[in-house]
C-alpha positions in Angstrom: 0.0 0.0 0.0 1.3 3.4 -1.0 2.1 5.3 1.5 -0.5 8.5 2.2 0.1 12.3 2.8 -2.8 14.2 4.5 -1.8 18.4 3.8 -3.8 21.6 5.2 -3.5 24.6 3.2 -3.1 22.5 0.4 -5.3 24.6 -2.5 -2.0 27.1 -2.9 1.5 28.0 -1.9 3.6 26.0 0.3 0.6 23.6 0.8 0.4 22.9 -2.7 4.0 22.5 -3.2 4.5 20.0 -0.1 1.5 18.1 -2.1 3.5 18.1 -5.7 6.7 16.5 -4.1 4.7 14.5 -1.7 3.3 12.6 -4.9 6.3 13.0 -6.6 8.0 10.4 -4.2 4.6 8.2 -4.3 2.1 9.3 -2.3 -1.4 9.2 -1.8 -2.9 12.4 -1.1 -5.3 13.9 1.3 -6.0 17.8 -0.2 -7.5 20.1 2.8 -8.4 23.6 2.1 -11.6 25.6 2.0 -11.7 26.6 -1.8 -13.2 23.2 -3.4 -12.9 24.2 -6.9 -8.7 25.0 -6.7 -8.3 21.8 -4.9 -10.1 19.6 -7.6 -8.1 21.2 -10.2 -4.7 20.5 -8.2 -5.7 17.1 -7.0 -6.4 16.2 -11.5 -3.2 18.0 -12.0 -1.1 15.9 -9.9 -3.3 12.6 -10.4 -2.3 12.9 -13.7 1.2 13.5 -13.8 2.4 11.5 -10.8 -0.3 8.5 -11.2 -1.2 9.1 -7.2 -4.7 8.8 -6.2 -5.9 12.4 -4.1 -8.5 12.5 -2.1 -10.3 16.5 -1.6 -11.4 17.2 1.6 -12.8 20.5 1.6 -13.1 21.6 5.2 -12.5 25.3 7.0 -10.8 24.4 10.1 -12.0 27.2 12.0 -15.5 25.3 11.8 -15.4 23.0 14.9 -17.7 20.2 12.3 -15.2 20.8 9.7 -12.1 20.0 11.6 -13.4 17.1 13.6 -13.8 15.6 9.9 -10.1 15.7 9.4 -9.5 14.7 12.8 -11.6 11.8 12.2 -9.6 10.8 8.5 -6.2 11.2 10.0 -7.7 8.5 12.9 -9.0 6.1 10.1 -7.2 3.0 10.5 -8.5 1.7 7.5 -7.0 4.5 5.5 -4.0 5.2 7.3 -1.9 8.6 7.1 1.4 8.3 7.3 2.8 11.7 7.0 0.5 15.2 8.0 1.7 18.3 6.9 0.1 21.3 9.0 -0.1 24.1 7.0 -3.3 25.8 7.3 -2.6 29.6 8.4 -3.3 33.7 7.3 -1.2 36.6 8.4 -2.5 40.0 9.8 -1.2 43.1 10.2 1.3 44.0 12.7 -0.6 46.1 15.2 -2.3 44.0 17.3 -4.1 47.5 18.9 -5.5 48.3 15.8 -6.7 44.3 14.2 -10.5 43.4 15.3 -9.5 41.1 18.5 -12.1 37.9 16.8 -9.6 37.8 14.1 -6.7 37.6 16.9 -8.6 35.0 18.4 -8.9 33.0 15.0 -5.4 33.8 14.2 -4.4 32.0 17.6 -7.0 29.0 17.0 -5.8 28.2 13.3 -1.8 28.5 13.9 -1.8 26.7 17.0 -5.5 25.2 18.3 -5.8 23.4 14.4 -2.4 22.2 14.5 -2.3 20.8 17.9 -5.8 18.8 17.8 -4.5 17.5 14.1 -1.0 16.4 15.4 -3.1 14.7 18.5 -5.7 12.8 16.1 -2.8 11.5 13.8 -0.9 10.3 16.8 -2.6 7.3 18.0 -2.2 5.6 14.5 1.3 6.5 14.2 2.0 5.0 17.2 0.5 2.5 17.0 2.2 1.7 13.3 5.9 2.6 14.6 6.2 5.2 11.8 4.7 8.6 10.4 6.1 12.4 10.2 4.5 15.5 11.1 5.6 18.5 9.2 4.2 21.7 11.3 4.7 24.8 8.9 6.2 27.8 11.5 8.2 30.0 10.2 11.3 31.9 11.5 9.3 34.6 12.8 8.7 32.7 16.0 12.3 33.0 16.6 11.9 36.9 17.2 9.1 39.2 18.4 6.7 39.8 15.8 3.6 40.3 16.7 0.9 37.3 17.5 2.3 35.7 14.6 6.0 35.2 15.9 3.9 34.5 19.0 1.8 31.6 17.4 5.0 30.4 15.7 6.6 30.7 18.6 4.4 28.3 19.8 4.3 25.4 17.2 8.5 25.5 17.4 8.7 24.9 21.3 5.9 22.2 20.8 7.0 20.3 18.1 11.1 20.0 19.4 9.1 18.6 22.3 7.1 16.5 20.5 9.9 15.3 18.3 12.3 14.3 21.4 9.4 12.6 23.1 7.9 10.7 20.1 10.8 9.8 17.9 11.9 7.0 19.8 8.7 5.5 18.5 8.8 5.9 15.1 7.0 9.3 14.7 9.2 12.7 14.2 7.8 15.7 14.3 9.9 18.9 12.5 8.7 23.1 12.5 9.5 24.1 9.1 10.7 27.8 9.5 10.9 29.7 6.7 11.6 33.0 6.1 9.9 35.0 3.2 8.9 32.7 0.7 7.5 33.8 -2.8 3.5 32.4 -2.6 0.2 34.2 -2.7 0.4 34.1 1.1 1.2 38.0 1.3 -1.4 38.9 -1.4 -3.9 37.6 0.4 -3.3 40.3 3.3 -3.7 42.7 0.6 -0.1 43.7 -0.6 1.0 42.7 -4.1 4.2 41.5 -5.2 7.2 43.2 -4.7 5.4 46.0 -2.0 6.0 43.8 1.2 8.9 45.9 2.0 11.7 42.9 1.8 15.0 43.4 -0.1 15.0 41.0 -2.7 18.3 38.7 -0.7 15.8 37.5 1.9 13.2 35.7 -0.5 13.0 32.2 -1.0 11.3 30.0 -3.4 9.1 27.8 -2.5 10.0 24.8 -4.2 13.7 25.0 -2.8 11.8 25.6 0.9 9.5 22.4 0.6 12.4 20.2 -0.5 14.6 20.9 2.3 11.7 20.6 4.8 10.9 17.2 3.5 14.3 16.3 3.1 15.0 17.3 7.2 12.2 15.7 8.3 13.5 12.3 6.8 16.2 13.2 8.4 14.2 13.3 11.9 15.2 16.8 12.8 12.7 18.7 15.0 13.3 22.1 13.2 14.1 22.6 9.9 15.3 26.2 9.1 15.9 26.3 4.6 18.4 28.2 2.9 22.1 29.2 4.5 21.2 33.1 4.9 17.6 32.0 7.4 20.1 29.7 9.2 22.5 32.6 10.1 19.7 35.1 10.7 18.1 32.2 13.2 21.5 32.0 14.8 22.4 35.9 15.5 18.8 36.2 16.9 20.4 34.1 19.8 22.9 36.9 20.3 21.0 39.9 19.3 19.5 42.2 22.3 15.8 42.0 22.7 15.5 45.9 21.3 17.2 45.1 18.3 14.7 41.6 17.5 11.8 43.6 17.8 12.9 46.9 15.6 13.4 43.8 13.1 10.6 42.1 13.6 8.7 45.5 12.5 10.0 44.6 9.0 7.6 43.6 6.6 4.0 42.3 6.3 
């Protein structure tokens, strides 16, 4: 039996892209995202060039009916998952004063509420199997103060190197994937078009480069995966860096 790939967020960017290489080294798909009509198209686009079967599960995880759905796939022993990839997420703006404090509180719920009740439900068959790998998408804001999204990422970093240490023994590894700017629709959606974010042109990434060294770490059973040499060093002097200077730069960009 092939093995399976369950992804949140998969209808565009990263999502999608951790989907095209999932498939690319054989797997099965399970497609999560809200927009049904992009994830039909991606699922026939990969189906026919990689000969996978993908399954669309069209489901807004904010919904409490729509994620216990997913929560009850990735439990289906009958259908097993062997790798979930938690993607799902949306950025606001920086001023947490000034956002509408609901979408704070579905801001917390999707990057950390979502990803912790998915990694949960996946678990038990893991286990139970010996093997499986759970990808949690962070980013390398969580390594500085940025807002409630370095806050959130924050969050799913320090979880996951726990989770990692404590489940690996057992087959199952667990790895924050911790970008830095990567070029998807993710900042167009907030409303800024290409090339106005306010990031020199160095710091971007592509995300095809980004997915393959996530996947490629999390093989490796690393807890955090951090892609490209220049997010590595930037990771690393925000270790040495005072607190002042961290948040001036986490004032950067959108």
């Amino acid at each position: 039996m092939a093995k399976a790939a369950l992804i949140t967020g998969a209808s565009s960017g990263l999502g999608a892209e951790f989907a095209w290489q999932l498939a690319a080294m054989g797997a099965n798909l399970v497609l999560v995202a809200r927009d049904r009509d992009a994830l039909r198209e991606l699922a026939r686009a990969i189906s026919a060039r990689h000969g996978v079967v993908c399954e669309v599960l069209v489901a807004d995880l904010l919904k409490p009916r729509h994620l216990a759905r997913v929560e009850t796939r990735l439990a289906d022993p009958e259908h097993p998952i062997e790798v979930l990839v938690n993607n799902a997420g949306f950025g606001l703006p920086l001023d947490f004063d000034t956002n509408a404090i609901d979408d704070e509180v579905d801001h917390l719920r999707l990057h950390i509420e979502v990803p912790m009740r998915l990694t949960h439900a996946a678990l038990g068959g893991m286990l139970g199997r010996g093997s499986g790998r759970i990808l949690n998408t962070a980013s390398v804001a969580g390594f500085i103060p940025r807002s409630t999204y370095g806050a959130c990422k924050g969050w799913l970093i320090s979880f996951s190197r726990w989770a990692n240490g404590h489940y690996s023994a057992r087959g199952v590894t667990v790895t924050a994937v911790c970008p830095g700017f990567v070029h998807t629709d993710f900042h167009e959606r907030m409303g800024l078009p290409r090339g106005k974010e306010g990031i020199p042109n160095a710091l971007w990434l592509e995300a095809e480069r980004t997915v393959a060294e996530a996947l490629r770490d999390a093989a490796h059973g690393r807890p955090v995966s951090v892609p490209s040499l220049r997010y590595k060093l930037i990771v690393a002097l925000t270790r040495l860096l005072p607190a002042s200077v961290l948040a001036k730069a986490g004032t950067r960009g959108r």
